[in-house]
Residue frames as qw, qx, qy, qz and C-alpha x, y, z in Angstrom:
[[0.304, -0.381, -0.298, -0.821, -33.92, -33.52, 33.32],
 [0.745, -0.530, -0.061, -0.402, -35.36, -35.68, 36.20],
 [0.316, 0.644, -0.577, 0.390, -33.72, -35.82, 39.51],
 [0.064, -0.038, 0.879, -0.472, -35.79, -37.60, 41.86],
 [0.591, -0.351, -0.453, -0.568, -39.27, -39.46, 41.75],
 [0.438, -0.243, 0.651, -0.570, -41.57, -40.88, 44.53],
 [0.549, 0.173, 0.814, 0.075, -42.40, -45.01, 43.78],
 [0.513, 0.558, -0.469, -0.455, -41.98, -44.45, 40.17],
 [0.006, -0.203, 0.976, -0.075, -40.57, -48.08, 40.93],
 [0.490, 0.292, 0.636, -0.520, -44.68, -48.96, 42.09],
 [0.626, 0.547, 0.135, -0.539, -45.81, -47.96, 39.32],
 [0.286, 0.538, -0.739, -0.287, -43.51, -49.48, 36.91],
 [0.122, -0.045, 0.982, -0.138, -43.71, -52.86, 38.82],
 [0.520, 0.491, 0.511, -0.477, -47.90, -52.57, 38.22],
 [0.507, 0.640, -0.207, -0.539, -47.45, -51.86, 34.73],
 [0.170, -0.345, 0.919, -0.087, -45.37, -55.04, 34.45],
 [0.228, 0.120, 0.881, -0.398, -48.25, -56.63, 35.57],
 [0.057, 0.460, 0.762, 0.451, -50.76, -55.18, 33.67],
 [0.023, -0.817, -0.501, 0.285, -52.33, -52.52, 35.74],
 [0.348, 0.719, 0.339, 0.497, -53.27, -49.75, 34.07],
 [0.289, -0.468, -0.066, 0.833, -52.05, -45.66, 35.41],
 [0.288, 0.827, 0.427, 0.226, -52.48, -42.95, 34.19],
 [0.551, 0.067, -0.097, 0.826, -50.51, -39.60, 33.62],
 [0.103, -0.959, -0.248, 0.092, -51.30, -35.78, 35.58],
 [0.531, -0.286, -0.234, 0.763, -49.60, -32.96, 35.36],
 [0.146, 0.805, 0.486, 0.308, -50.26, -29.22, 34.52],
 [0.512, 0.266, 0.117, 0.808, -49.68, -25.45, 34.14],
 [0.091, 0.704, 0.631, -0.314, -50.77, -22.39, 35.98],
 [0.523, 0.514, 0.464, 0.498, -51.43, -19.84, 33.40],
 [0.081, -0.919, -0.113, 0.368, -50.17, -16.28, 34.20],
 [0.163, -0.460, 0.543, 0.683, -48.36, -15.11, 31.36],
 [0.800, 0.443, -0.034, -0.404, -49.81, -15.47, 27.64],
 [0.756, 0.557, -0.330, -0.094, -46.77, -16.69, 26.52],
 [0.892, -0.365, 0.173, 0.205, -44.73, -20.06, 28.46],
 [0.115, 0.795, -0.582, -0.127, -41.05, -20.02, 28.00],
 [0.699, 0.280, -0.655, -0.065, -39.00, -22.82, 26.78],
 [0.188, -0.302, 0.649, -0.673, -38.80, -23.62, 30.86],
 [0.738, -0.020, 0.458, -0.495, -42.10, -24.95, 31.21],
 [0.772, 0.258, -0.508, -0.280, -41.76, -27.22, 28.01],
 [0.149, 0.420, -0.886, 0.130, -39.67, -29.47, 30.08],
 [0.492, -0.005, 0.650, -0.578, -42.32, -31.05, 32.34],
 [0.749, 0.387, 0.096, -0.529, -44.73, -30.90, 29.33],
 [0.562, 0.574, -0.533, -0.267, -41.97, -32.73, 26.87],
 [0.149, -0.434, 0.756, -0.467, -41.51, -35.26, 29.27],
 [0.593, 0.157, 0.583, -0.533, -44.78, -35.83, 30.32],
 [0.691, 0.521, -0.404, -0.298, -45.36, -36.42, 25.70],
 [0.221, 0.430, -0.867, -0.126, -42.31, -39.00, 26.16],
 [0.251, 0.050, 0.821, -0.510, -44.15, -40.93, 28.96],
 [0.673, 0.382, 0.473, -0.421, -47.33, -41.01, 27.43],
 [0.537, 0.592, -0.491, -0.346, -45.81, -41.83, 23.95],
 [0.134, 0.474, -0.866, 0.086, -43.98, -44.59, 25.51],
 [0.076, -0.011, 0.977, -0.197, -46.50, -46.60, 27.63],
 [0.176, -0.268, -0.845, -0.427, -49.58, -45.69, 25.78],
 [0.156, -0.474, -0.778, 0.382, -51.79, -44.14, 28.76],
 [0.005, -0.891, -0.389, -0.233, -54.55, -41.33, 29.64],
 [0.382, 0.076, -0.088, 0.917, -53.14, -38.04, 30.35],
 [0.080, -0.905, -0.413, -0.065, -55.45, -35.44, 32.34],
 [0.324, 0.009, -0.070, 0.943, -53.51, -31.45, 32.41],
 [0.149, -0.769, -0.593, 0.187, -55.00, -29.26, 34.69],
 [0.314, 0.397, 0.017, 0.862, -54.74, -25.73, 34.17],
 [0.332, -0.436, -0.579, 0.604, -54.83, -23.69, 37.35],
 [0.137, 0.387, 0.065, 0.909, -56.34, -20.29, 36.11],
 [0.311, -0.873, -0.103, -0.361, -58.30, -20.00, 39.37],
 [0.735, -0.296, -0.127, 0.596, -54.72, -20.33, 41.29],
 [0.459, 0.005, -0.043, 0.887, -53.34, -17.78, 39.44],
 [0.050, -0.687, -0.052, -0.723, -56.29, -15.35, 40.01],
 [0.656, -0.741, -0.135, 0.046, -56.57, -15.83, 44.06],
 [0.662, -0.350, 0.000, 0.663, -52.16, -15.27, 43.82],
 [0.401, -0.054, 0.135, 0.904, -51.74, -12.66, 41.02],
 [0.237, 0.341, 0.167, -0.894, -53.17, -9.49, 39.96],
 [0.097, -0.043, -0.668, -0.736, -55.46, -10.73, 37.30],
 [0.634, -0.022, 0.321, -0.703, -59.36, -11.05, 37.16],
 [0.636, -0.259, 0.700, -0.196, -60.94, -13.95, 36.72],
 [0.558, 0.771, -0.124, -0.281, -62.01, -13.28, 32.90],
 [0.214, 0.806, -0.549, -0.055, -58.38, -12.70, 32.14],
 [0.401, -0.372, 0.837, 0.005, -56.91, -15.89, 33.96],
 [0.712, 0.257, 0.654, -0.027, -59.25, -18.23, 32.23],
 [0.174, 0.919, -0.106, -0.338, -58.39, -16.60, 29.18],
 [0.095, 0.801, -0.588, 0.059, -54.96, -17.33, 29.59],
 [0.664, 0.033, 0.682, -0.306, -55.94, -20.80, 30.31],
 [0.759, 0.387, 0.451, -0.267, -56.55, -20.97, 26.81],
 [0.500, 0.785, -0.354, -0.091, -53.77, -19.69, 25.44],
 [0.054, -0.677, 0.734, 0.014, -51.41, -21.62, 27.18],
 [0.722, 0.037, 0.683, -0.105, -53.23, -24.84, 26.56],
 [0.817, 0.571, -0.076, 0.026, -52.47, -24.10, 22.40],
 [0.016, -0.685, 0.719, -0.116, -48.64, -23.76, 23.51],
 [0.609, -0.160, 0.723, -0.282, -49.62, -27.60, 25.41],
 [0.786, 0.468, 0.324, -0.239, -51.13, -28.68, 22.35],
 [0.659, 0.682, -0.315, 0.039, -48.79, -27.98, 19.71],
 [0.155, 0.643, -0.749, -0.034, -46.25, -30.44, 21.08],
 [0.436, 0.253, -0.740, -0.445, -47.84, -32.89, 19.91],
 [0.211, 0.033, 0.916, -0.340, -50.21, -34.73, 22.47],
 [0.144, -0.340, -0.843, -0.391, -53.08, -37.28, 21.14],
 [0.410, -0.217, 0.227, -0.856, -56.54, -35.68, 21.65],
 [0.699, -0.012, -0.708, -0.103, -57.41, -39.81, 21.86],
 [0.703, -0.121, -0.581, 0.393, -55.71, -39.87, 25.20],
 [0.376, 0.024, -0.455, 0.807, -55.69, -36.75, 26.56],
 [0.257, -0.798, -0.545, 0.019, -57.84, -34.49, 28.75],
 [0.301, -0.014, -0.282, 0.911, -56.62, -30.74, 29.35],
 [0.151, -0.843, -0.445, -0.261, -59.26, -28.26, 31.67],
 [0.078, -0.400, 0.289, -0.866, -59.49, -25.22, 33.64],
 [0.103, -0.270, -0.815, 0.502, -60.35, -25.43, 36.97],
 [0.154, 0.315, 0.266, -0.898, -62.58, -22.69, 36.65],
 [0.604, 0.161, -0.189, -0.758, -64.88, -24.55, 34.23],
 [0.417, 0.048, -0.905, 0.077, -63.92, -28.39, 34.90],
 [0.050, -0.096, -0.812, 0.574, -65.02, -28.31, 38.74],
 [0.515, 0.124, 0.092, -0.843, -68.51, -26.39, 37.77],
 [0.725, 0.236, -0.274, -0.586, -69.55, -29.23, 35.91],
 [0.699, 0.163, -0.695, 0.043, -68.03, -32.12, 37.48],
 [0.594, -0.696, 0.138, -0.378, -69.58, -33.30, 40.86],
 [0.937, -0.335, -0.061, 0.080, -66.97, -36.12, 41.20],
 [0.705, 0.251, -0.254, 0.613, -64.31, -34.05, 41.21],
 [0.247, -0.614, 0.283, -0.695, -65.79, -31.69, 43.80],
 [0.903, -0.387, -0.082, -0.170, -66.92, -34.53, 45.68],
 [0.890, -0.004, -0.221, 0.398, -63.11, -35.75, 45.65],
 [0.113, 0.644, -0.190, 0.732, -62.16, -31.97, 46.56],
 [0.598, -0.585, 0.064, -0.544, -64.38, -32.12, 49.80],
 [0.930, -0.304, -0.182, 0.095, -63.22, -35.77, 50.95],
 [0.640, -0.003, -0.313, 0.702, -59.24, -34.56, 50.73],
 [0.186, -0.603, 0.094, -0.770, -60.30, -30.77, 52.08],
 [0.639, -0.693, 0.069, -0.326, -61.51, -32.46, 55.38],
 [0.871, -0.300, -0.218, 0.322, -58.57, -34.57, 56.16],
 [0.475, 0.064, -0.325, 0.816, -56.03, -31.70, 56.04],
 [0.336, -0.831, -0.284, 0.340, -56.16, -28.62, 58.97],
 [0.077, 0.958, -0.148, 0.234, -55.24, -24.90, 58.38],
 [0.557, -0.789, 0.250, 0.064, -52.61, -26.04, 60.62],
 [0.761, -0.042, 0.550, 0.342, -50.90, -28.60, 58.47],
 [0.474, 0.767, 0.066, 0.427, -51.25, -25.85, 55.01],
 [0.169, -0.910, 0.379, 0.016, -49.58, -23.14, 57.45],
 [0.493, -0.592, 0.463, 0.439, -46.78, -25.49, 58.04],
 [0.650, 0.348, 0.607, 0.296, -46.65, -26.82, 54.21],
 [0.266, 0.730, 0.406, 0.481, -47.62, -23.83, 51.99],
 [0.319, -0.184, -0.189, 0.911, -46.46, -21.02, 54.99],
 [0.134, -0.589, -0.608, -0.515, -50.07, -19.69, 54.85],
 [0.066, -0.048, -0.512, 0.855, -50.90, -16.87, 57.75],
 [0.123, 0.503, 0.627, -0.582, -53.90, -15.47, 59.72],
 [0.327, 0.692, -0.077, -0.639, -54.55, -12.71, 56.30],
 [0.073, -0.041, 0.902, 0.423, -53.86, -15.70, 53.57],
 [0.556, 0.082, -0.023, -0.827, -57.74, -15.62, 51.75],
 [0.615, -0.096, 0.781, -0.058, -59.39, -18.87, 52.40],
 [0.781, 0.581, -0.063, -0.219, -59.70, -19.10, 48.22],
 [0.406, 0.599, -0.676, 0.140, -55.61, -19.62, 48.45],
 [0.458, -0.392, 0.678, -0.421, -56.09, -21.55, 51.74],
 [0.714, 0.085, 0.674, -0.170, -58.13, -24.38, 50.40],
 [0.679, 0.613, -0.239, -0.327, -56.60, -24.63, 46.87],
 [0.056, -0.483, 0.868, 0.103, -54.20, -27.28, 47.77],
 [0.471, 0.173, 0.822, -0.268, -57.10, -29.70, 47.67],
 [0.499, 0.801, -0.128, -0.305, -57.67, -28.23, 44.01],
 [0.277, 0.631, -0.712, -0.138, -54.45, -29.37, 42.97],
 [0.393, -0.131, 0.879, -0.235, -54.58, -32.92, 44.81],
 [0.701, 0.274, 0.508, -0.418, -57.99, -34.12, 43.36],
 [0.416, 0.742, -0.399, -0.343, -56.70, -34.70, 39.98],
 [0.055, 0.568, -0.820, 0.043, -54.60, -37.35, 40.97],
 [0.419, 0.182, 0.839, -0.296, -57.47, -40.19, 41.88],
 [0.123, -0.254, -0.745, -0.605, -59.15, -41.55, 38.57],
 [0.031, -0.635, -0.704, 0.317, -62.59, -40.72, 40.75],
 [0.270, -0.469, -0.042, 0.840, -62.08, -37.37, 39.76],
 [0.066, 0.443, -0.704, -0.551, -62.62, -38.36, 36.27],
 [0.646, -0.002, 0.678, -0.350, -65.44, -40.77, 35.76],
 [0.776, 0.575, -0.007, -0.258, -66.29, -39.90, 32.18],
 [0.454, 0.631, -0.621, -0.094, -62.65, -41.44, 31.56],
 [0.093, 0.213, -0.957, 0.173, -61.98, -44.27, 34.01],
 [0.590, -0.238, -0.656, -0.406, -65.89, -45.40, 34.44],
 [0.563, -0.639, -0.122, -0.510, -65.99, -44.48, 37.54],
 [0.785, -0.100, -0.345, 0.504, -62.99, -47.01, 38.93],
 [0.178, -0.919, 0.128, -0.329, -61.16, -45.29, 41.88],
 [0.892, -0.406, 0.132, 0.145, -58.34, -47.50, 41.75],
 [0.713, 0.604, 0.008, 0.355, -56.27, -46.38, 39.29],
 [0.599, -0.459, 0.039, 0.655, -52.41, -45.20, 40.03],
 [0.451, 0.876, 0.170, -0.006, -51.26, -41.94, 39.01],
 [0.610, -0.203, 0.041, 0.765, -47.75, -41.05, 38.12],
 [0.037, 0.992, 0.091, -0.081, -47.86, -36.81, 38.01],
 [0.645, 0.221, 0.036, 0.731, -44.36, -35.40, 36.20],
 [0.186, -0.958, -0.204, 0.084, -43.87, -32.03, 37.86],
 [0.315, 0.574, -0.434, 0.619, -41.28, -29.28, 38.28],
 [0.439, -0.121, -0.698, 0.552, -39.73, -29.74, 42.06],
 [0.094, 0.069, 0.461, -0.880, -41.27, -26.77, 43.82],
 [0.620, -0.256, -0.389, -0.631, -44.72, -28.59, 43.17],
 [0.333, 0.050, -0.887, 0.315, -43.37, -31.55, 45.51],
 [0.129, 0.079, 0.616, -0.773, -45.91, -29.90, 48.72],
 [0.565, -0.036, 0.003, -0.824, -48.67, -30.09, 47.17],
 [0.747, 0.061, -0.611, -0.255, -48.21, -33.81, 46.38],
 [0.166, 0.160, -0.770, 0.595, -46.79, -34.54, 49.75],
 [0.361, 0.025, 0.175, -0.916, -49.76, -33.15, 50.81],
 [0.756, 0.239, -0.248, -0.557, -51.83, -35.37, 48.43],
 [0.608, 0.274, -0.745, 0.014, -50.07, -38.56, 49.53],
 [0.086, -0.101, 0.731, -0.670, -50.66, -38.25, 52.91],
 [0.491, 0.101, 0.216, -0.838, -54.13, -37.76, 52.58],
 [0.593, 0.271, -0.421, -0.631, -54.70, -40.61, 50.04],
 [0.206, -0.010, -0.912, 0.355, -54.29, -43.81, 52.11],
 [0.181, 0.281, 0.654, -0.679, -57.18, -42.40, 54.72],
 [0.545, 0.353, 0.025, -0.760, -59.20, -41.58, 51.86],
 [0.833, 0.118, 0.540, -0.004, -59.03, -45.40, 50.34],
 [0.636, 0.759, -0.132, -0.037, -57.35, -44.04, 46.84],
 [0.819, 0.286, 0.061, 0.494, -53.69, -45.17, 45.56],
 [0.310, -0.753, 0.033, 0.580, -50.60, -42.60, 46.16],
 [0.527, 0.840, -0.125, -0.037, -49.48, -40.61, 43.55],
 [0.810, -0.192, 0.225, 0.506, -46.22, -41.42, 42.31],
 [0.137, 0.961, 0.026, -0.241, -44.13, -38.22, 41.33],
 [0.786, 0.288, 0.209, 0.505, -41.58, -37.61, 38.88],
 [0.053, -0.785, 0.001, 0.618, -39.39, -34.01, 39.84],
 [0.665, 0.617, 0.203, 0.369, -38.04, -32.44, 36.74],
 [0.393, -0.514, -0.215, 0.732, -35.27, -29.77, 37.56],
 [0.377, 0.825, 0.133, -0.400, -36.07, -25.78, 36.63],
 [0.479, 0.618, 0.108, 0.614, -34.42, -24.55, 33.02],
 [0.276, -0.522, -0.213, 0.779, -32.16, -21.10, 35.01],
 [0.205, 0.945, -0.010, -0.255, -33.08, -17.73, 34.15],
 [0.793, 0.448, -0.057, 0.408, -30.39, -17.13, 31.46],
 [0.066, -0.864, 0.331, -0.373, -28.52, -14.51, 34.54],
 [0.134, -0.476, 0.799, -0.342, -27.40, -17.71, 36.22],
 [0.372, 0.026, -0.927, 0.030, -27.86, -21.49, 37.73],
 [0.005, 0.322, 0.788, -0.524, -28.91, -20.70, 41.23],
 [0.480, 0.122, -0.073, -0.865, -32.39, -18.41, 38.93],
 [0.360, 0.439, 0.816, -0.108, -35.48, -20.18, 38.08],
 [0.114, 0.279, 0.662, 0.686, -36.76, -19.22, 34.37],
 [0.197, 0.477, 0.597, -0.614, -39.66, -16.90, 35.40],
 [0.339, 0.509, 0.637, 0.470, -42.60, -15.90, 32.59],
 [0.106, -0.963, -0.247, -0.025, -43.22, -12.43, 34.00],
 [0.370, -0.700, 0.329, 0.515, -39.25, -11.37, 33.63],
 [0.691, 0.711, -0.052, -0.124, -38.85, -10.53, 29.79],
 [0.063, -0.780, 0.621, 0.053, -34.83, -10.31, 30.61],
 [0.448, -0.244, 0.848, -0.143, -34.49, -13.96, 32.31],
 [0.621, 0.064, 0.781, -0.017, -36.40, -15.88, 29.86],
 [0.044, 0.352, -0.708, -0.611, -37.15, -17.51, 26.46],
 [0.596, 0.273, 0.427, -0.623, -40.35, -17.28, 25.40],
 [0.500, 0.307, 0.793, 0.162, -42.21, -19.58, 22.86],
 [0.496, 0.735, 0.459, 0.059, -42.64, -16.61, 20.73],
 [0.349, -0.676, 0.338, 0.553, -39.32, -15.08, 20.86],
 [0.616, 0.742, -0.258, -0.052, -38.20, -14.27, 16.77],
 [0.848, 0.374, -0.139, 0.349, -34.79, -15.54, 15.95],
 [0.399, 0.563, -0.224, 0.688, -33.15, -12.66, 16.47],
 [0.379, -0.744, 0.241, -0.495, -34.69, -11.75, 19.91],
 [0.810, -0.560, 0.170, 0.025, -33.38, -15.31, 21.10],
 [0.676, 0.503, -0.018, 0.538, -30.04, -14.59, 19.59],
 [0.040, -0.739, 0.128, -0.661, -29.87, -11.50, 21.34],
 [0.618, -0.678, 0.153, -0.367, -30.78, -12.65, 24.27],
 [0.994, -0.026, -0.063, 0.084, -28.56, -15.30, 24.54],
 [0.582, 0.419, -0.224, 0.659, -25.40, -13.71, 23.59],
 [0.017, 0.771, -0.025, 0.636, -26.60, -10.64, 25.60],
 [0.610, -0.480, 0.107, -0.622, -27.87, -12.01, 28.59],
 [0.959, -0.066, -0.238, 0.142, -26.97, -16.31, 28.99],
 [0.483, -0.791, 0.375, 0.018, -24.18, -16.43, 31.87],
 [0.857, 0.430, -0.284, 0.004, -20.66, -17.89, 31.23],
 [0.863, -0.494, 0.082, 0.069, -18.75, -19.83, 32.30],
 [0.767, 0.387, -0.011, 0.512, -15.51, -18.68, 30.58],
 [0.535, -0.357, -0.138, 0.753, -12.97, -16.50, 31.38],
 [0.015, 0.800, 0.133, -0.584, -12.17, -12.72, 31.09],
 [0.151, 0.559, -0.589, -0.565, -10.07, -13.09, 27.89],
 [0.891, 0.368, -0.257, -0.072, -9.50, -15.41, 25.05],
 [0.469, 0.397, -0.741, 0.272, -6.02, -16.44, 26.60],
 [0.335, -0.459, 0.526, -0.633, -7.41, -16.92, 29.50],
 [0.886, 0.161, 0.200, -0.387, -10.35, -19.35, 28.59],
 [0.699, 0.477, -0.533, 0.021, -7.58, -20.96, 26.12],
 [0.225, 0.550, -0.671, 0.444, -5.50, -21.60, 28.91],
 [0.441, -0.099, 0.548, -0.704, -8.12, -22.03, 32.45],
 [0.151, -0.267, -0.886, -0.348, -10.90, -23.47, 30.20],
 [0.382, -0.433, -0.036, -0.815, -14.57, -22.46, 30.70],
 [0.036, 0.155, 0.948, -0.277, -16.74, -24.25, 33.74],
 [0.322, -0.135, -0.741, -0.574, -19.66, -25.72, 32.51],
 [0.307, -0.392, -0.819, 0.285, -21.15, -26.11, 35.88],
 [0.025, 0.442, 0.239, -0.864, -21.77, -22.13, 36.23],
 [0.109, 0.281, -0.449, -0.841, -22.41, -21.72, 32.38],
 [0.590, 0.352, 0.498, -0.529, -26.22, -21.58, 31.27],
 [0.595, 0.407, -0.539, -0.436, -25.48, -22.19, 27.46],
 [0.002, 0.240, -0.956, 0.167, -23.98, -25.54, 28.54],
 [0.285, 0.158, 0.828, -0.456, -26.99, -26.51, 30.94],
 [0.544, 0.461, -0.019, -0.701, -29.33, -25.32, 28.24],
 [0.419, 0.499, -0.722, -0.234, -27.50, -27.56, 25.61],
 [0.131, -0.050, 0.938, -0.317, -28.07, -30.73, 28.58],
 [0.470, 0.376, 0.354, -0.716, -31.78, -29.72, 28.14],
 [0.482, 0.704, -0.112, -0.510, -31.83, -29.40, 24.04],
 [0.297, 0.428, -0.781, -0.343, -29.13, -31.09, 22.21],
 [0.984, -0.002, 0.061, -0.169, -30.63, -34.71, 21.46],
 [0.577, 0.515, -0.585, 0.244, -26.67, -35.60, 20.54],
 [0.725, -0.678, -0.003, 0.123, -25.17, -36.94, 23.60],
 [0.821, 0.208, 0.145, 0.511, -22.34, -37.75, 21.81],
 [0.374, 0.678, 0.119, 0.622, -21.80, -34.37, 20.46],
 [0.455, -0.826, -0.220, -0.248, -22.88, -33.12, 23.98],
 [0.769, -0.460, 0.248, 0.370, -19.80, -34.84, 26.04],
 [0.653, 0.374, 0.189, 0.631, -17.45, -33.33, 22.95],
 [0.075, 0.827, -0.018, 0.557, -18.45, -29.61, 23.62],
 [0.631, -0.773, -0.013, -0.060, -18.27, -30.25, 27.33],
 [0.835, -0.145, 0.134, 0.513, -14.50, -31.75, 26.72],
 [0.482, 0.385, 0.144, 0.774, -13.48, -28.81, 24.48],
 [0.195, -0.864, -0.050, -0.462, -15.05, -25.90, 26.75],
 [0.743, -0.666, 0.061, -0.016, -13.99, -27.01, 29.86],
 [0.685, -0.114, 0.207, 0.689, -9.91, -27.62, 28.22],
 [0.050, 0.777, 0.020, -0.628, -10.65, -24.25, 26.59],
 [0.519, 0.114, 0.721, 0.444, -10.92, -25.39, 23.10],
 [0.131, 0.593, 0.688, 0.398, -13.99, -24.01, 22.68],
 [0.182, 0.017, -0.246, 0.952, -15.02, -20.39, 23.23],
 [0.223, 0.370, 0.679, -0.593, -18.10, -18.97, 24.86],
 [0.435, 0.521, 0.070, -0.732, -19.36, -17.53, 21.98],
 [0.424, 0.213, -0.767, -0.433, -19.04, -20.94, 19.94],
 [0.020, 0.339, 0.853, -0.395, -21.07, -22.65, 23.08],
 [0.312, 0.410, 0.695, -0.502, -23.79, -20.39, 22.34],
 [0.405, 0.278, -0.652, -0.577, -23.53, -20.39, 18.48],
 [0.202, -0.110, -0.961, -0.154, -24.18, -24.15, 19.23],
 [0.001, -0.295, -0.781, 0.551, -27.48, -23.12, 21.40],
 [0.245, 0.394, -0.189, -0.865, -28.56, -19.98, 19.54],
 [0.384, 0.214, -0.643, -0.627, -29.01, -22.71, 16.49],
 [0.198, -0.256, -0.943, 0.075, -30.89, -25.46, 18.48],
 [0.127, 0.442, 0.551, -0.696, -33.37, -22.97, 20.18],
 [0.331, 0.408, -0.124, -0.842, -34.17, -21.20, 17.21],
 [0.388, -0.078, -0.841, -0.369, -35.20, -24.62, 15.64],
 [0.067, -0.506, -0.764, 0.395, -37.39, -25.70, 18.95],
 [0.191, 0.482, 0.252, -0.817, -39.16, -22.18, 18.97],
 [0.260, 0.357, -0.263, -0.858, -39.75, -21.63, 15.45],
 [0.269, -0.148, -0.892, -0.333, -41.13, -25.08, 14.87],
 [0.034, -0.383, -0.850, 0.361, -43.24, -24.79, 17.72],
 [0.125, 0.342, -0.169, -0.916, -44.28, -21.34, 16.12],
 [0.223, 0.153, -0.701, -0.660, -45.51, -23.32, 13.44],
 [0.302, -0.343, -0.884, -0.100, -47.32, -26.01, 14.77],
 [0.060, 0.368, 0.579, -0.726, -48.99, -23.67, 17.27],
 [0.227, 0.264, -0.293, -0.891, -50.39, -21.68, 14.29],
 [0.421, -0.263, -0.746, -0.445, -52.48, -24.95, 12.95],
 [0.203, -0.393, -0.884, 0.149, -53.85, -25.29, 16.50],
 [0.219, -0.513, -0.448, -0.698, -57.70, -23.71, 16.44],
 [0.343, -0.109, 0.660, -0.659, -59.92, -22.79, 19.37],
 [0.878, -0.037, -0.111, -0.463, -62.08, -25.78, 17.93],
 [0.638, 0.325, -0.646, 0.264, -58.80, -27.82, 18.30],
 [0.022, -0.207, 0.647, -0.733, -58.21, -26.28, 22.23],
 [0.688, -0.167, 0.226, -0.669, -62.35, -26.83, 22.94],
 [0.815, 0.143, -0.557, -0.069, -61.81, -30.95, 21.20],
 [0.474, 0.254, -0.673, 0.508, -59.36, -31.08, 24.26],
 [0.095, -0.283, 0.352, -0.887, -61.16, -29.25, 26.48],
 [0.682, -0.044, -0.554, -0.476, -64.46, -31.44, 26.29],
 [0.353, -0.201, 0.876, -0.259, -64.73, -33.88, 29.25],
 [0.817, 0.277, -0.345, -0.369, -65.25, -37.08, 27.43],
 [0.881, -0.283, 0.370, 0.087, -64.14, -40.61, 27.17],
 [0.057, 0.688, -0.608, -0.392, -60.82, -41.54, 25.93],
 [0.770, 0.211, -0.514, -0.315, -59.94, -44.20, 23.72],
 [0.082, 0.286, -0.894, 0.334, -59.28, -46.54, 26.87],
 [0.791, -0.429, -0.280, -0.334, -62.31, -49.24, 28.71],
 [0.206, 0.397, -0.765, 0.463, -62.09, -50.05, 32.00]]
């Protein structure tokens, strides 16, 4: 699931030690409904803060996704709110965590404009063009959101949670094609006297038409949505999940399937908690034991357990639950 970090090693060695970190990451909300894709970051980001006990701030971009997509600004923030019960209902402590919209976080929170403005002057239009491939007709609302994303990452941002300290390391789990903004945000953080983020990639979930896709929420076809029924992720799965098997049954008996093309498989890397069981299917597909349509029998029945539980738990969470989160407060941490 994660294929490359930046001084994850830093931060580890501090923690050692006793210094304290904290965990960013976050979601930009154009779609109502997230596909099992984005969980990955988010299920991650749960393990990590299960594991070492720390604050967790999740930003939700909904004034990104109105300045990129058609939506107004209503609508985005909206959607902001749905996708922060999806965030919620796998299971993160409202003790520890912190999840806003930009579009109602930054109104009300001069030290996190204040930390906007310090990392806005160190970078040039020149340095987003080369980064972010911004031109002469790019609106300067999309121009100077990279300093939107960044500011998150420095506990300054944040006062009601770290007391105002602006020393605090962050370690941000992301999906890879965030990397530029953080680049971005590492450069910048040295000159500005703050800790670098330390980054953790995660790699995409494919569209179910192939490896070299990228799960998208605005392509009903390609993905698998957190409210998909049984049957529609049945359907889709058989209908639609690439394979890596042959043309026949004697073939695939004979050739065996390859697990490196085949998206049930990579799904199954994602999903199956078994390893054990995991390195068995891979041995019997790949010698042609198994057939494609028992590879995604074995998927079909793991997905439809993820979804439909999350189904469930989504259902208890309220919009008095999503505002508890939403709240800029102190966690249960002093510093």
């Amino acid at each position: 699931m994660i294929f490359s970090h930046r001084d994850v090693n830093l931060i580890l060695d501090a923690y050692e030690k006793g210094k304290p970190f904290f965990l960013y990451t976050g979601r930009g909300p154009s779609s109502e409904a997230m596909h099992v894709g984005h969980l990955i970051p988010f299920m991650i980001t749960k393990w990590l803060q299960d594991i070492f006990d720390v604050p967790l701030v999740i930003q939700l971009t909904d004034d990104e996704k109105f300045l990129w997509k058609d939506l107004s600004a209503e609508e985005a923030r909206r959607l902001a709110n749905e996708n922060a019960k999806d965030i919620i209902a796998l299971g993160f402590d409202v003790d520890k965590t912190f999840i806003f919209s930009d579009m109602d976080y930054i109104g009300s929170s001069p030290d996190f404009y204040r930390t906007m403005l310090k990392v806005q002057k160190c970078v040039t239009f020149n340095q987003v063009k080369g980064i972010f491939g911004f031109g002469d007709s790019t609106c300067i609302g999309k121009i100077s959101f990279p300093s939107i994303q960044a500011a998150p990452s420095f506990s300054s941002s944040f006062p009601q949670i770290f007391g105002g300290r602006k020393d605090i390391q962050c370690l941000i789990p992301c999906a890879i094609d965030q990397d530029p903004y953080f680049r971005m945000t590492r450069d910048v953080a040295p000159r500005l006297g703050f800790p670098k983020p330390a980054l953790l990639h995660t790699t995409f979930l494919p569209a179910l038409q192939g490896a070299m896709t990228k799960m998208s929420a605005s392509d009903a076809v390609s993905s698998l949505y957190l409210t998909d029924t049984n049957a529609q992720i049945k359907k889709k799965i058989n209908k639609y999940a690439f394979s890596g098997g042959q043309a026949t049954v004697e073939e695939h008996r004979r050739l065996g399937g390859n697990v490196d093309v085949d998206v049930s498989y990579m799904y199954l890397t994602f999903f199956m908690e078994d390893d054990d069981k995991l390195k068995q299917i891979r041995e019997d597909y790949s010698s042609g034991k198994m057939l494609t349509g028992e590879l995604k029998k074995e998927l079909i029945g793991i997905l439809q357990k993820v979804v439909s539980e999350h189904i469930e738990r989504r259902k208890q969470v309220t919009d008095e639950t999503v505002k508890e989160f939403m709240t800029p407060r102190k966690l249960k941490y002093n510093y």
